[in-house]
N, C-alpha and C positions, 0 to 999 in steps of 0.2 A: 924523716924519710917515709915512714908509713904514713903520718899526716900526708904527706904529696903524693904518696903515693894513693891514699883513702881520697883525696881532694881529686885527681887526674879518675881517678875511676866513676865518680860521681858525675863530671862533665861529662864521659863516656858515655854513662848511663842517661843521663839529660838528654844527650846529642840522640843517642839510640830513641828516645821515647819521641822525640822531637820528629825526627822523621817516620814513626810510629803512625803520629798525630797527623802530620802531613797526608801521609798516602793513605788514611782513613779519610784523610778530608779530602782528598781526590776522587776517592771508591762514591762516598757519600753526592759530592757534586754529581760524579759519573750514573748515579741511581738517579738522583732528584730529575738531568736532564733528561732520562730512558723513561722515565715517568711523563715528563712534560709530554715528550713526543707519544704516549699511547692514547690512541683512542678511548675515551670512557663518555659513557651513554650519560645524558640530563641526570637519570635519574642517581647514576654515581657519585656526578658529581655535588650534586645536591646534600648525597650520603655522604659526602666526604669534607663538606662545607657548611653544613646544620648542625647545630647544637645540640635541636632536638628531633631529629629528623623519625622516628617513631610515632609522634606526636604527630605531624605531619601528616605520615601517610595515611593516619587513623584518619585525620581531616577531610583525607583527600577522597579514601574508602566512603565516607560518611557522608560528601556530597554526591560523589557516586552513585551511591544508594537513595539518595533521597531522590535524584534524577530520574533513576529509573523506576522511583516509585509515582513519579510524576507521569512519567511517560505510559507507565501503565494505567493509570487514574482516565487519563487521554485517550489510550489505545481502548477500554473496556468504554469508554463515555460513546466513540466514534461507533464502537461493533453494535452499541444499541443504538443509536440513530441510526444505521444502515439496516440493521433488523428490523428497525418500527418503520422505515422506508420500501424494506421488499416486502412486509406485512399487507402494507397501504398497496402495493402495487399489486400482490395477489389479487386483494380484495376488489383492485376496480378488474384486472383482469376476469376477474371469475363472475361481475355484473356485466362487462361486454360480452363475455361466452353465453351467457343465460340470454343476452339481446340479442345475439348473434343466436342462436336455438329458437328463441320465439320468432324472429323476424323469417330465416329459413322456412319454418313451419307455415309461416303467413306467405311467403312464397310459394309452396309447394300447394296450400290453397288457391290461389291465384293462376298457378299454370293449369289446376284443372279447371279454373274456371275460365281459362286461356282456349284451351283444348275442347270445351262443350263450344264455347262460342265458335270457334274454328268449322266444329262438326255444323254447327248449326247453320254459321254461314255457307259454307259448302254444299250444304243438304237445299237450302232455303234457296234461291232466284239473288240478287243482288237488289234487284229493283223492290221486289215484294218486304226487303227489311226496311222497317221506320228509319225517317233521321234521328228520333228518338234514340232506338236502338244502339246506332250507329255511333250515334255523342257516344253513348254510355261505352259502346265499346271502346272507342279511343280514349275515355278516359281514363277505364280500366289499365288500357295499355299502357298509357301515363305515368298509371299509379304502379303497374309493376316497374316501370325505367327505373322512377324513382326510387322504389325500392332496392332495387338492384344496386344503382349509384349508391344509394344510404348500405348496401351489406358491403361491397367493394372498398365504402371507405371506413367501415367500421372493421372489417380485415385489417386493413393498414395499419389503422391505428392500434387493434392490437398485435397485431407486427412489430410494431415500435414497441409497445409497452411491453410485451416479452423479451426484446431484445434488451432495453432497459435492465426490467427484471435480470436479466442474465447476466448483464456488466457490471451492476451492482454486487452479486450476487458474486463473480467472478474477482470481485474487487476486494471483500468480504474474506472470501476464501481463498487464497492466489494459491495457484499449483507451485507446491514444491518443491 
């Protein structure tokens, strides 16, 4: 009788763990699918599916760095090509200023010598000046057109080449 009864208490016990096991492997299912359903980012899951996922990221860190030491290599290669670029363009800038100065100068000779002949003509009859003269004047006046046309588009052009100069420059340095 105690044997049956020690034997009936054991299946009890069986039965108890038995449904134990069950409703742990219900909880356990009920986990795994609250799992399935959560959002987790690449890099989680990566973490959660790499063996050696430390190793990894050092790899990852390490191309990183290499990239950006690339890009910096590039970035310093570019700022001196743009610097030996606004150098070059100073330099012609500041030989058209100095042509631009000497030409002005040669101008401003030219209108007094514009202004005597004016005076002269004026003072002088029309008839009584040579053709001689006269060539020579309209030459002169020629030669200042000319001039003029040549300061006007030597303006321009350093118009452009400042402006240049400035977008380069602007390009170089961006506001930030």
């Amino acid at each position: 009788m105690v044997e049956c009864k020690e034997f009936s208490k054991g299946i009890f016990q069986l039965e108890w763990e038995h449904k134990k096991m069950r409703m742990q492997i219900e909880d356990l299912n009920q986990k795994a699918q609250d799992i399935a359903t959560l959002p987790i980012t690449k890099d989680r899951q990566l973490f959660l599916t790499m063996l050696d996922y430390d190793s990894h990221i050092a790899h990852r860190i390490a191309v990183m760095e290499q990239t950006l030491g690339v890009m910096d290599k590039l970035h310093k290669k570019n700022m001196k090509k743009h610097q030996k670029r606004i150098k070059e363009l100073e330099k012609c800038i500041s030989l058209k200023e100095q042509a631009n100065y000497e030409l002005s100068l040669e101008l401003k000779e030219m209108l007094v010598s514009v202004s005597e002949r004016r005076h002269i003509y004026q003072a002088a009859d029309m008839r009584h000046i040579s053709e001689r003269n006269a060539k020579r004047r309209y030459q002169e006046i020629l030669k200042q057109k000319h001039l003029r046309g040549l300061i006007e588009e030597q303006e321009k052009h350093l118009g452009i080449l400042q402006a240049e100069a400035e977008r380069l420059r602007s390009k170089t340095f961006p506001i930030l």
